[in-house]
C-alpha positions in Angstrom: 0.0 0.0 0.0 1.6 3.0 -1.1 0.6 6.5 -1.6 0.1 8.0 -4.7 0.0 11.9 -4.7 -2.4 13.5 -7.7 -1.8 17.1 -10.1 -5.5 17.5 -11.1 -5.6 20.4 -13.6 -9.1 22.6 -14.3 -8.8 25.2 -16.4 -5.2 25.8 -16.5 -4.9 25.9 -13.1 -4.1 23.4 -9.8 -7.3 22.3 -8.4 -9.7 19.9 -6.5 -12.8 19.2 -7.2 -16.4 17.0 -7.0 -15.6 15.2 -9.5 -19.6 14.3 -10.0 -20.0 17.9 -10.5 -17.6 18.1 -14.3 -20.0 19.4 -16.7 -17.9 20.2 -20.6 -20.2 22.9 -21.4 -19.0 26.0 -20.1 -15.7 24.1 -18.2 -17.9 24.2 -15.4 -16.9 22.3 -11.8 -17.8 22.9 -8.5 -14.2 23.6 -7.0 -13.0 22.5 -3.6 -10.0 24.3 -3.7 -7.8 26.2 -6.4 -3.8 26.3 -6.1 -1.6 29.8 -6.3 1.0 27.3 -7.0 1.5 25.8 -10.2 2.1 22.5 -11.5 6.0 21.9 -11.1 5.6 22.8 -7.4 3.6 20.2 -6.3 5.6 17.6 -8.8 8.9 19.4 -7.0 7.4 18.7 -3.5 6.4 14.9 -4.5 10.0 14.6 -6.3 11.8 16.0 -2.7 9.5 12.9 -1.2 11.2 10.7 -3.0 7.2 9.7 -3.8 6.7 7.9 -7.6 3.7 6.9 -9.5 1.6 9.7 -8.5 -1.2 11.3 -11.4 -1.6 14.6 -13.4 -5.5 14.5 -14.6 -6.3 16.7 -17.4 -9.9 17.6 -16.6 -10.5 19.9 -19.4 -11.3 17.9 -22.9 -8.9 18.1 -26.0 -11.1 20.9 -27.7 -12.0 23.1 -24.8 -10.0 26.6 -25.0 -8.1 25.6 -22.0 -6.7 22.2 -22.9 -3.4 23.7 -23.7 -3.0 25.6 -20.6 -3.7 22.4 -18.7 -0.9 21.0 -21.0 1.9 23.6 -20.3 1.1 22.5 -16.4 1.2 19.1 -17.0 4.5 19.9 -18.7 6.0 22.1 -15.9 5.5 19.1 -13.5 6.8 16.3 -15.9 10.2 19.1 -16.4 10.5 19.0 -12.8 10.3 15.3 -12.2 10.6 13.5 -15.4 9.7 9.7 -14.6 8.2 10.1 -11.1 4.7 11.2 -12.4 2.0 9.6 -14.9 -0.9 11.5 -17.1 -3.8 10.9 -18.1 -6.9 13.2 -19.9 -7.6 13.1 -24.0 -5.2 10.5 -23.9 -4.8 8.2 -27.5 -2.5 6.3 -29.8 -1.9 9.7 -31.9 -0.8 12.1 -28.6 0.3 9.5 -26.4 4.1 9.9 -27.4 4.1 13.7 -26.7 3.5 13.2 -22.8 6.0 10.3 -22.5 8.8 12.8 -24.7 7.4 15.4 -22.0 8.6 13.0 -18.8 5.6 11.0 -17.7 6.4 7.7 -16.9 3.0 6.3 -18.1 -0.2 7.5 -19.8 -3.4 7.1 -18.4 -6.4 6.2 -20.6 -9.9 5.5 -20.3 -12.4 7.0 -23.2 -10.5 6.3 -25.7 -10.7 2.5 -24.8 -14.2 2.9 -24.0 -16.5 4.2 -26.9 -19.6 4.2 -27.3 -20.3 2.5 -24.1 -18.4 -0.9 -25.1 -14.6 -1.7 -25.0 -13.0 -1.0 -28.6 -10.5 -3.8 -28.4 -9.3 -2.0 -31.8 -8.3 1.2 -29.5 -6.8 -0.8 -26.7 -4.4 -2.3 -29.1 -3.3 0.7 -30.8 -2.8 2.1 -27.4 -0.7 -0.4 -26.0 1.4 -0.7 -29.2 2.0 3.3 -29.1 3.6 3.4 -26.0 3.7 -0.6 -24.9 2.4 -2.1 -21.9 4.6 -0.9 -19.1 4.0 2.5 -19.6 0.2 2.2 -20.1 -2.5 2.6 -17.0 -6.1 1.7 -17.7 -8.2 4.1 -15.8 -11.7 2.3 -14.8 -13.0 5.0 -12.8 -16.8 4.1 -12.1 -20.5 5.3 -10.1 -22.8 3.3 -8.6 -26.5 1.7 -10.4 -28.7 -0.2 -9.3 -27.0 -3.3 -10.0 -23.5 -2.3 -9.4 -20.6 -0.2 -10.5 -20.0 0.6 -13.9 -17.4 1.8 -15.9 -17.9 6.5 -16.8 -15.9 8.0 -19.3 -15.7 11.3 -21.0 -14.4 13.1 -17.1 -16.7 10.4 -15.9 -19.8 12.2 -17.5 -21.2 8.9 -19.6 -21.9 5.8 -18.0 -20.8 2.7 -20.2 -21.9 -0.8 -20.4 -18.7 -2.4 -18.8 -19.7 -3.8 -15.2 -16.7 -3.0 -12.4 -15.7 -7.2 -11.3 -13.2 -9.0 -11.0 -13.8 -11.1 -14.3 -13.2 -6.9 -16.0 -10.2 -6.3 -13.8 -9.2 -9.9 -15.7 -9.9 -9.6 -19.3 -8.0 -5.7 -18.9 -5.1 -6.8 -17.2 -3.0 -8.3 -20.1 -3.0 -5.0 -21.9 -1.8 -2.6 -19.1 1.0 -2.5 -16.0 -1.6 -0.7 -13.6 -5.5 0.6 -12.9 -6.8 4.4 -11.2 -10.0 3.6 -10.5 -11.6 6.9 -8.9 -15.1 5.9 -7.1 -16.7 9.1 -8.4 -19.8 9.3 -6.4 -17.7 9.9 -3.7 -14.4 11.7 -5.4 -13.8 15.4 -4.1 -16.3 15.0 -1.3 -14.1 13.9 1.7 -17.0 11.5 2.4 -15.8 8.0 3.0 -14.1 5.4 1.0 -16.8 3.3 -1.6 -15.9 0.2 0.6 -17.2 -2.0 -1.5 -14.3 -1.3 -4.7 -12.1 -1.3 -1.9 -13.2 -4.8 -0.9 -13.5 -6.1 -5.2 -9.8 -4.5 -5.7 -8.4 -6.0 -2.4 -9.5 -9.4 -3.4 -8.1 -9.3 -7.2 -4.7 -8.3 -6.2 -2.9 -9.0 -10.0 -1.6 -5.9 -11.2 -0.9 -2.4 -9.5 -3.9 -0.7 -9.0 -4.8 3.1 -6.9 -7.9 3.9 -5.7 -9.2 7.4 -5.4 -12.2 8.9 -3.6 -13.8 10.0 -0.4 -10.4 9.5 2.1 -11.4 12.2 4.2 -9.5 10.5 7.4 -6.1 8.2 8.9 -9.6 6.2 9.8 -10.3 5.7 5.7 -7.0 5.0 5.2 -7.2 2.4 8.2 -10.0 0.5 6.2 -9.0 0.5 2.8 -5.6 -0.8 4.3 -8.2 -3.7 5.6 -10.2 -4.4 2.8 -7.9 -4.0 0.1 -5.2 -6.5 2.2 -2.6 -3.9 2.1 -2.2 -4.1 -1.5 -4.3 -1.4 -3.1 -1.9 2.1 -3.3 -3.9 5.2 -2.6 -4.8 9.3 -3.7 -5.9 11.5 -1.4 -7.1 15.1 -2.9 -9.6 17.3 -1.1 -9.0 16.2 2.5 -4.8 17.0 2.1 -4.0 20.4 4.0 -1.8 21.0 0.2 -5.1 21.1 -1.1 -7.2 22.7 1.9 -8.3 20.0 3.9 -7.3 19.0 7.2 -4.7 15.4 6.7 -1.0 16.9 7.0 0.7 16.4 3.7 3.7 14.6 5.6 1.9 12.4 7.9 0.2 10.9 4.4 3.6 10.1 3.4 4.6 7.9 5.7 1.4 6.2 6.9 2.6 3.7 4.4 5.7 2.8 6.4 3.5 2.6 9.9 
């Protein structure tokens, strides 16, 4: 169990936010918090931490007026810590190369993968044979229905048809090195862990995988350190006092070593 800092970049700037709340039309969020501080800071504070694998989210989409201001952060923090940080947002076979040449150690991809509510096994291969399998990360963020969580895309706007189980965490496995699965209901509102991903990833176990949303407390990190059997790495966003909230920054970091 390791922890997994986060770069999530609105608008061109450092932020948090609910993630259920990311509307395209207008760039609209509701914002928990928005940084002075721009990207290389916080990758220069993770890099001093000696922390690796954390995530820069693009939240704005590849044709909104501020994609390239999200870019020039995202390259600010690769610059500072080339390797030690990952990307994901608009992410596809034709673009994937510019953010590896710009430092990240691994692209993060889930719409393009997922179209039209249906894996596109065509994408998924292109993808991999871009930029290979070791630096590729499958991002399965889901919400809740009725009969379980499925898989959202599009800044986890569109539901798709793909059911969140084990036998999906199987069949995906072969084409990527890790999974960010965000539980969105709950991402950006310092609420709780979704206990029962935290339970499904605990029990798979096969490849790398971070969870993200709701850690709000040492008391969230206590459980998902229980139900994911100490294998499942972690993000914590809102709730960090970098970010706003109340969990010190440094006694995140080494939680892990307790």
């Amino acid at each position: 169990m390791k922890f997994r800092p986060c770069i999530d970049i609105h608008n061109g700037k450092v932020k948090q936010i609910v993630g259920s709340s990311l509307q395209d039309e207008g760039n609209a969020a509701k914002e928990n918090f928005v940084s002075e501080y721009d990207g290389a800071a916080f990758a220069r504070m993770y890099k001093d931490a000696g922390i690796q694998g954390g995530h820069i989210i693009l939240l704005n989409p590849a044709g909104s007026e501020y994609y390239e201001e999200d870019c020039y952060q995202a390259e600010l923090a690769l610059t500072e810590y080339p390797g030690g940080l990952q990307i994901g947002g608009g992410i596809n076979a034709e673009n994937a190369g510019r953010f590896l040449d710009m430092g990240a150690s691994h692209v993060i991809v889930t719409s393009y993968v997922f179209k039209n509510g249906e894996i596109n096994y065509d994408n998924l291969e292109a993808i991999r044979r871009a930029v290979g399998k070791n630096h590729l990360v499958l991002d399965l963020s889901c919400r809740r229905c009725e009969d379980g969580y499925y898989i959202v895309t599009d800044r986890w706007q569109k539901f798709t048809k793909v059911k969140m189980t084990e036998g999906t965490l199987d069949m995906l496995a072969g084409y990527c090195d890790e999974y960010l699965i965000h539980a969105v209901d709950v991402e950006g509102k310092a609420s709780g862990i979704e206990t029962h991903i935290a339970e499904l990833l605990g029990n798979w176990g096969r490849i790398p995988v971070t969870y993200a949303g709701g850690i709000a407390s040492f008391e969230d990190l206590d459980k998902l350190k229980l139900l994911g059997r100490n294998r499942v790495d972690f993000t914590i966003g809102s709730a960090l006092d970098i970010f706003g909230g109340h969990m010190r920054y440094q006694d995140v970091v080494r939680y892990p070593e307790q």
